[in-house]
N, C-alpha and C positions, 0 to 999 in steps of 0.2 A: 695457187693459193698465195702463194708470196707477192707477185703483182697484186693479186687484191688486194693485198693487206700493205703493202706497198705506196699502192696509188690511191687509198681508200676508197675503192670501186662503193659501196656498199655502206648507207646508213649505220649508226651502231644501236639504234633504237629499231625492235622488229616487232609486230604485233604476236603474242603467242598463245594463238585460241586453247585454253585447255578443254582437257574431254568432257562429255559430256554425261560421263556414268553408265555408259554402254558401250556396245562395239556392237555394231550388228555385220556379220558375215556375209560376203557376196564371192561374183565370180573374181575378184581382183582384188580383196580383200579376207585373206583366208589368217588373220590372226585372231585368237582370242582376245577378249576385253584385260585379263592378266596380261597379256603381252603389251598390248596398247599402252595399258599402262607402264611400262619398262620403256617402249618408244618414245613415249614421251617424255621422262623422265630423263634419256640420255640425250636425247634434241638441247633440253634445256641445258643440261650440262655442260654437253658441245658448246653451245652458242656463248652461254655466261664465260666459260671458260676461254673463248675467244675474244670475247672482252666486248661481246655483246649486252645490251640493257631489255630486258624482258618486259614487254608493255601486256600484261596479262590481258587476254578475254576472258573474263568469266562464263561457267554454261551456263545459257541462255539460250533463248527464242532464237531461230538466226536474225530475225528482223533487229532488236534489240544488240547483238553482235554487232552488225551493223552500224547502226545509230551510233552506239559507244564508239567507235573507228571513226567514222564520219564526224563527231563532235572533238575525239581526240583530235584529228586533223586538221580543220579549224581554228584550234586554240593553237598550233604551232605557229 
């Protein structure tokens, strides 16, 4: 962690897809949509408080995801 933050391996700008207002359960995926939401919430924390800049995704379509990323991209 120190060499990264060192040698600024790593953007400080990240994309941060929020959820989608579900959680659906599988075999590799065993939390609830409550939890998700906690996951998420301390992702952001982490990141900000590292001194990361949150380029939000909004829920959407993934196509849409997408496009927004792809156009974000572009304008850099």
């Amino acid at each position: 962690m120190e060499r990264i933050e060192r040698e600024n391996i790593y953007q400080r700008q990240v994309f941060f897809l929020e959820n989608l207002g579900f959680c659906q359960p599988t075999e590799a995926r065993k939390i609830t949509f409550e939890e998700s939401l906690l996951f998420e919430k301390i992702h952001a924390e982490i990141y900000t408080s590292l001194g990361y800049h949150l380029i939000k995704v909004a829920p959407e379509a993934i196509s849409q995801r997408v496009h927004r990323i792809m156009t974000w991209m572009r304008s850099c």
